[in-house]
C-alpha positions as CSV (number, residue, x, y, z in Angstrom):
1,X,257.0,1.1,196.3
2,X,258.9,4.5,196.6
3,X,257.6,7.7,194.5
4,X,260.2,7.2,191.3
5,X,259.2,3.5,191.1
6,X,256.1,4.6,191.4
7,X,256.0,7.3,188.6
8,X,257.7,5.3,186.1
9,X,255.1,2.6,186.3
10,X,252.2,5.6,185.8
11,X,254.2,6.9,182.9
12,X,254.6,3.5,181.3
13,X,250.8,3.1,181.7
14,X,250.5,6.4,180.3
15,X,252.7,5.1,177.2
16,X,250.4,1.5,176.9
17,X,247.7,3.7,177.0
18,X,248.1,5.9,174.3
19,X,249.2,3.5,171.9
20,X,245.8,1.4,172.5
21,X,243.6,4.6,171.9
22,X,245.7,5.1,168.7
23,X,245.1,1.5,167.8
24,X,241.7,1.5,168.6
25,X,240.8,4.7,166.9
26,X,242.4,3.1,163.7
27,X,240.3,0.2,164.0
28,X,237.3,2.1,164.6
29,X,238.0,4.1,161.5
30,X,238.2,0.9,159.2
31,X,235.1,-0.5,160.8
32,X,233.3,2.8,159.7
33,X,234.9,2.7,156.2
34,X,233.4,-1.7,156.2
35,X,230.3,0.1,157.0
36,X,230.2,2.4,154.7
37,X,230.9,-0.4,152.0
38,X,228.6,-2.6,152.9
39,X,225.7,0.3,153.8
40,X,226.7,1.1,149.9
41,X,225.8,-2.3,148.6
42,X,222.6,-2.7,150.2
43,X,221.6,0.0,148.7
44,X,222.7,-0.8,145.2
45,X,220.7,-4.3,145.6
46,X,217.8,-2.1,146.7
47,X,217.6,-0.2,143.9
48,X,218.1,-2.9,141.5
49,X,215.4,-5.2,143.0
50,X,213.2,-1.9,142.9
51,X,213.6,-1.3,139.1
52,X,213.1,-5.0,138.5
53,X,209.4,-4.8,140.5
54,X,208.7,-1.4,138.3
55,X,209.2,-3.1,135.2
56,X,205.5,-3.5,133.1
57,X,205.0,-6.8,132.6
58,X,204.4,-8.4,129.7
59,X,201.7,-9.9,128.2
60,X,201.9,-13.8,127.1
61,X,202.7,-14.0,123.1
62,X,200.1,-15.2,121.2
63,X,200.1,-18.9,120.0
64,X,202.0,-19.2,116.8
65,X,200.9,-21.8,114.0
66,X,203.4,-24.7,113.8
67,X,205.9,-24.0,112.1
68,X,207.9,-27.6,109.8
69,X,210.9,-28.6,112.7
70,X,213.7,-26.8,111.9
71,X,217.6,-28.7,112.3
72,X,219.0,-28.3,115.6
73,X,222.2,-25.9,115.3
74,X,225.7,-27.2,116.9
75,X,225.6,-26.0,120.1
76,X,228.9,-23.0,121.0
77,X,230.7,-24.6,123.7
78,X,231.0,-22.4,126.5
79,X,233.4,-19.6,127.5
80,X,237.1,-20.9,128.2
81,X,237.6,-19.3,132.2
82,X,239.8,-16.8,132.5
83,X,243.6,-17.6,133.8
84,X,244.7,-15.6,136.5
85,X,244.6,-11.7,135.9
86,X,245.6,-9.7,138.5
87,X,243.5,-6.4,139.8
88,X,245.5,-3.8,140.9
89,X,245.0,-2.2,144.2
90,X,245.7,1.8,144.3
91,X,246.1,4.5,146.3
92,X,243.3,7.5,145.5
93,X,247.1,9.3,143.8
94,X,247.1,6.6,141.5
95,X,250.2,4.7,143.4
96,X,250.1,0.7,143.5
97,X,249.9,-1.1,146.6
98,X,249.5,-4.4,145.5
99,X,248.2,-6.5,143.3
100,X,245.0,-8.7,143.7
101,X,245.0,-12.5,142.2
102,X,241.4,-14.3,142.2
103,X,241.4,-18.0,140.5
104,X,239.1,-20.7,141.9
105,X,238.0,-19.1,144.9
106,X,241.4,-18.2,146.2
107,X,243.0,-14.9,146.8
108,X,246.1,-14.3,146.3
109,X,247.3,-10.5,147.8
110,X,250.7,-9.5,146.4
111,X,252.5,-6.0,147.8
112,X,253.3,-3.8,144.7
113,X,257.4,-3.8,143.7
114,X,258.8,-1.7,146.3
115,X,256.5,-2.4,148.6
116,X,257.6,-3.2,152.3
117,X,254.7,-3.3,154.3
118,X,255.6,-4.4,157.9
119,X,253.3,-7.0,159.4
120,X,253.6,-5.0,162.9
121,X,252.4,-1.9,161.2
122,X,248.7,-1.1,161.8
123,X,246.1,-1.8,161.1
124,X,247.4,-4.7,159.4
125,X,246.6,-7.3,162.1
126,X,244.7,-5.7,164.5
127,X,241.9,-4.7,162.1
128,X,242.8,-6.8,158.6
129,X,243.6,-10.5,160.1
130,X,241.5,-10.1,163.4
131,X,238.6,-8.3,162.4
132,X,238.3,-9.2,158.9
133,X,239.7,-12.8,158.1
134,X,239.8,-14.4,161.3
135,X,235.9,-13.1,161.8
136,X,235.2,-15.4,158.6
137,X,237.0,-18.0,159.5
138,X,235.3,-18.6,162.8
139,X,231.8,-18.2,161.3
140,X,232.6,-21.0,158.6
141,X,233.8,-23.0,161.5
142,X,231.0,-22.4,163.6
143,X,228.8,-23.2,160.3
144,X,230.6,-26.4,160.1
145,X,229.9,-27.1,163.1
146,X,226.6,-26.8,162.2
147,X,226.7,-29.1,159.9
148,X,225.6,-26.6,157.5
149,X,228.9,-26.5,155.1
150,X,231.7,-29.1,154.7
151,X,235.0,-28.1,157.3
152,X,237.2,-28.1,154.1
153,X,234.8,-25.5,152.3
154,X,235.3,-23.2,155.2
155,X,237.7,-19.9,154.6
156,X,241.7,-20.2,155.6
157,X,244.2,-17.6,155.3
158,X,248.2,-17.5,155.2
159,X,250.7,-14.7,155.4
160,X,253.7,-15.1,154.0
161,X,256.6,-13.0,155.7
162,X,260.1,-12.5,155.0
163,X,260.7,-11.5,158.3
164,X,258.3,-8.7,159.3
165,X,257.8,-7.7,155.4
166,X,254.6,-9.3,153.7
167,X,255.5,-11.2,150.8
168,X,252.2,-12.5,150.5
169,X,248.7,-13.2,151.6
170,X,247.0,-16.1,150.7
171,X,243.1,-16.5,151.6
172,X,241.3,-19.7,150.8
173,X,237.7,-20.5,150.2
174,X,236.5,-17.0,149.4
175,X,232.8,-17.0,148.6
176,X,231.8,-15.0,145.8
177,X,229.9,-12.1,148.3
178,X,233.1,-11.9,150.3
179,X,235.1,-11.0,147.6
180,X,234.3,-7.2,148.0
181,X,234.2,-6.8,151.5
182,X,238.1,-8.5,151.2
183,X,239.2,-6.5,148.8
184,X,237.6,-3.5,150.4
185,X,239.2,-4.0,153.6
186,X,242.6,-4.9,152.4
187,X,242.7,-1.9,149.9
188,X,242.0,0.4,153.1
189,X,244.0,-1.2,155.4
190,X,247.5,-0.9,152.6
191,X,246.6,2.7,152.1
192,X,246.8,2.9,156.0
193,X,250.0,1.2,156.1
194,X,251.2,3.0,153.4
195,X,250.7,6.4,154.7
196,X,252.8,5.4,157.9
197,X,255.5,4.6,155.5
198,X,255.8,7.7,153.7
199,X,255.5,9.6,157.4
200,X,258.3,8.2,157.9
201,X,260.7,8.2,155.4
């Protein structure tokens, strides 16, 4: 290997190199921001099982005399559920990213009009569908394994391109304390994607 072949390959390396410490730094950063989140909730949970345990408790009531049987009342019937509503996902400047569909333990993620996020743009993959929904969906399989939950309960996802734009993303089996850490992480991974976009237009 003679010295130009052998510089080109070093600067090549150099090139590979820098992008991974980019990627990785960005990946790093949205793990931090997960941690935050969830650091966040535990807290909230402590504090609300503490004010529960400092609550007085209350004495029995005393034993009422009988009182003559009184006609049972038509019972309401309960709350009609809600359709799908969408929840809007938004930058801190008020701008929309997407919009957020939750019906029946699926969740539906629709880019905002205007919107052209590029699947190849990170962290979209490398921290969104690897760390994030691909993480869940091997610990539901493993679980199944298991024996512990039914393979068809366990978590699935689908993106839906139009050639490197998403047009959709579609995750399945969403259990109800994963809903936040989803919506978390897609919320900060759009904003990410979104700030590449305007850098370069």
């Amino acid at each position: 290997m003679d010295r130009e072949e052998r510089a080109r390959r070093i600067a090549e390396l150099r090139t590979l190199l820098e992008r991974r410490v980019r990627e990785t730094e960005t990946e790093l950063e949205g793990l931090r921001a997960l941690l935050e989140f969830a650091n966040t909730v535990v807290l909230e949970e402590g504090f609300r099982r503490a004010e529960v345990a400092l609550q007085p408790a209350r004495a029995p009531p005393s034993p009422r005399p009988a009182e003559p049987e009184a006609k049972p009342e038509t019972a309401l019937p309960p709350p009609a559920a809600e359709g799908e509503g969408a929840v809007p996902l938004r930058t801190v400047t008020g701008d929309l990213l997407a919009n957020l569909y939750i019906r029946d333990g699926d969740v539906r993620i629709v880019p905002g009009a205007g919107r052209e996020f590029n699947v190849n743009t990170p962290p979209f993959s490398s921290f969104f569908v690897d760390r994030v929904l691909a993480q869940m969906r091997r610990k539901d399989q493993e679980a199944a394994e298991r024996g512990e939950i039914p393979p068809e309960q366990g978590l699935s996802y689908d993106v839906v391109k139009e050639g490197d734009t998403i047009r959709e993303i579609t995750v399945r089996n969403v259990a109800p304390d994963r809903l936040r850490e989803i919506k978390s992480a897609v919320q900060w991974t759009l904003e990410k994607m979104y700030e590449k976009y305007k850098m370069r237009s």
